[in-house]
C-alpha positions as CSV (number, residue, x, y, z in Angstrom):
1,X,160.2,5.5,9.1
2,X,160.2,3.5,12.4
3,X,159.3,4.2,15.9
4,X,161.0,3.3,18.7
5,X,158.5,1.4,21.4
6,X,157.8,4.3,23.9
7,X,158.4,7.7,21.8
8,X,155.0,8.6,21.1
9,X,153.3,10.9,23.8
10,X,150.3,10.0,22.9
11,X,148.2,6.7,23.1
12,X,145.9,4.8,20.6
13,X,147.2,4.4,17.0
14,X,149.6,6.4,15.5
15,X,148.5,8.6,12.6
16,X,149.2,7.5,9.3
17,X,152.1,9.7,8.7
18,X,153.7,8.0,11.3
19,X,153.5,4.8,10.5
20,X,155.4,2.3,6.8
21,X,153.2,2.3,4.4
22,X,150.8,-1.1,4.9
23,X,151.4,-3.8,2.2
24,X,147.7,-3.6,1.7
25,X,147.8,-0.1,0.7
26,X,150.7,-0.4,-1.5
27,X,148.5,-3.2,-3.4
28,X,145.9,-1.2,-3.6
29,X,148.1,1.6,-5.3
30,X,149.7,-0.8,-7.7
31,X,146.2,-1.5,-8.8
32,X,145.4,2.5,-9.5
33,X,148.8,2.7,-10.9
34,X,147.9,0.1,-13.4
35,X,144.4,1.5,-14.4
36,X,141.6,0.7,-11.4
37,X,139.4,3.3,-9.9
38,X,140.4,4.3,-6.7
39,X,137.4,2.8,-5.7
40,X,138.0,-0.5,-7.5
41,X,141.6,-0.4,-6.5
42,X,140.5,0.0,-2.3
43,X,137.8,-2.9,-2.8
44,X,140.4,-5.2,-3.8
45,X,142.4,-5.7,-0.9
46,X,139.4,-4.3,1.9
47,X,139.1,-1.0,2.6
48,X,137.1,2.2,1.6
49,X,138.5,4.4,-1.5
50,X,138.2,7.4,0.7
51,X,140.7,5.9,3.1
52,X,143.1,5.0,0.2
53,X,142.6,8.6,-0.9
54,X,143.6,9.9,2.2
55,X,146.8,7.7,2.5
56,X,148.0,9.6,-0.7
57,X,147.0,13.0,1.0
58,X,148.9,11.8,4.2
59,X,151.7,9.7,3.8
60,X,155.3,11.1,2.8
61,X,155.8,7.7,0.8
62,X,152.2,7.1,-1.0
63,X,152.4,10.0,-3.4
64,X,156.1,9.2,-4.6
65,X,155.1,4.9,-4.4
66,X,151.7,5.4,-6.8
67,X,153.9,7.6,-8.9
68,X,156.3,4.7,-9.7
69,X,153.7,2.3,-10.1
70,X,152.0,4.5,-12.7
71,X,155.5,4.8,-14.6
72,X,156.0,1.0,-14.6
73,X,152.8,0.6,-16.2
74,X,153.2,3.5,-19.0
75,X,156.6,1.9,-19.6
76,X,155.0,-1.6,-19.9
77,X,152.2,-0.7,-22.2
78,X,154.6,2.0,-24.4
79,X,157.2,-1.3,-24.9
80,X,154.2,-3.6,-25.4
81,X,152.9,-1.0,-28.6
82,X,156.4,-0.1,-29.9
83,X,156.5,-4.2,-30.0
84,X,153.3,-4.1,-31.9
85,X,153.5,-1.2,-34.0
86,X,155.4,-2.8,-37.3
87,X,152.8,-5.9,-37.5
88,X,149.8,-3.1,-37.0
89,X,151.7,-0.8,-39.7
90,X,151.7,-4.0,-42.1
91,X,148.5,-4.6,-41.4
92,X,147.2,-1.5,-42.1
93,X,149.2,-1.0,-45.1
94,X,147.8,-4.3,-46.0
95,X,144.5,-3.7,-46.0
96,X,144.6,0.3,-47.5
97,X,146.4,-1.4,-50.4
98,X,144.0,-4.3,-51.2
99,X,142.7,-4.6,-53.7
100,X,138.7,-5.1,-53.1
101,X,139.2,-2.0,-50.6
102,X,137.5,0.9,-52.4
103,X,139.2,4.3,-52.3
């Protein structure tokens, strides 16, 4: 979403849903999309959680960008324990079937 220089009829900053979502914020929402509090997540790169907050609220792209970011990291961490999950099976067979376990 761009603005052409002299379209706006009013003065002073345009409002957020007006404007590309800032590389700071998108940052920030890769962070909550990974795990952090908002607050954490806002800290991080400068800037009040309640302002982060209301980028989601207001900005076409935030809601859609935070949702990707959350995906990515489900689909990292669901690869990461479907690589794990015959060594921990072993393991845990391994141990149930020893032979100092007691049943």
């Amino acid at each position: 979403m761009e603005l052409t220089k002299g379209l706006r009829k009013t003065r002073g900053r345009p409002p957020i849903e007006e404007i590309p979502l800032p590389p700071h914020v998108q940052r920030a929402l890769t962070l909550r999309g990974n795990g952090s509090s908002w607050k954490d997540a806002a800290e991080s790169v400068g800037m009040d959680y309640r302002t982060l907050r209301k980028y989601v609220r207001d900005h076409p792209d935030a809601t859609n960008f935070l949702e990707r970011q959350t995906k990515d990291a489900l689909d990292q961490s669901h690869s990461k324990l479907i690589a794990a999950a015959p060594a921990a099976a072993q393991r845990l067979i391994d141990v149930i079937n020893h032979k100092n376990n007691k049943d």
